[in-house]
C-alpha positions in Angstrom: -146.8 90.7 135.5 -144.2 88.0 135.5 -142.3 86.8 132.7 -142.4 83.6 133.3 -144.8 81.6 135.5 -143.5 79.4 138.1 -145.0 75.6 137.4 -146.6 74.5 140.5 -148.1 71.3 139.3 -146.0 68.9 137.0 -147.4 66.7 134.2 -148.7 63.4 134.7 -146.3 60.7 133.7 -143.4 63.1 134.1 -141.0 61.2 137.0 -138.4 63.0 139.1 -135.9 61.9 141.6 -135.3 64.1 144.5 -131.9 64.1 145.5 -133.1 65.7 148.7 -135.4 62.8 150.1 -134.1 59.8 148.1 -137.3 59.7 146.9 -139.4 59.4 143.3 -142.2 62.2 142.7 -144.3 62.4 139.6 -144.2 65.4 138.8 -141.7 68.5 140.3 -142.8 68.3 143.8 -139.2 69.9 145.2 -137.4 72.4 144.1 -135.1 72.3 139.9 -131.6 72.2 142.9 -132.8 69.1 144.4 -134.1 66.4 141.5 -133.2 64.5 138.1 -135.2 64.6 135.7 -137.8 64.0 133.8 -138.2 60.6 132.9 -140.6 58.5 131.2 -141.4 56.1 133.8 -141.2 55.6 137.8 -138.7 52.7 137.2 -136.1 55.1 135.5 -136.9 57.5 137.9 -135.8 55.0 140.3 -132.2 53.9 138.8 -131.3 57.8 138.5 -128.5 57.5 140.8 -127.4 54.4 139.3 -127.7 55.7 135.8 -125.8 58.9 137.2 -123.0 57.1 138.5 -122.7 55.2 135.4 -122.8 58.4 132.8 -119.9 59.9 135.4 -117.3 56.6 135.0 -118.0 56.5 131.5 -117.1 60.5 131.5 -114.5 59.4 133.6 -112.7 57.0 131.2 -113.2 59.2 128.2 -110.4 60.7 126.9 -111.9 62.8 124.9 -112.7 65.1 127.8 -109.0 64.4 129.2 -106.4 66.7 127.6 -102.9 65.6 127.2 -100.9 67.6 130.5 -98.7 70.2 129.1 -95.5 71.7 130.7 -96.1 75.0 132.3 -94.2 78.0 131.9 -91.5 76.9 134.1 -91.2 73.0 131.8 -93.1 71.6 135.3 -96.3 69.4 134.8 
């Protein structure tokens, strides 16, 4: 008997994009490695890349993920 069960079917108003096929499912129709998600609606579903590439820039620009460069052991950068 299995641990866990693998989830065929996905819940109704659950939204996915699939990075795969470029494409909106409701519900995981392709595999956890190829999708974003959930989301709430087919219209955020839609904007995932968009809202992907803005969550990176703003990672980007943060500087609280950026640590100050220290010399190495030799004094280099």
């Amino acid at each position: 008997m299995p641990l866990f069960k693998k989830r065929t079917a996905g819940k109704p108003g659950e939204w996915f994009y699939c990075l795969e096929h470029g494409t909106v499912e409701e519900g995981p129709e392709c595999p956890a490695k190829d999708r974003f998600g959930p989301y709430a609606s087919r219209e955020e579903a839609q904007h995932a890349m968009d809202t992907a590439r803005e969550r990176n820039l703003q990672w980007e620009n943060d500087p609280r993920w950026h640590d100050a460069q220290t010399p190495d052991a030799d004094g280099d950068r």
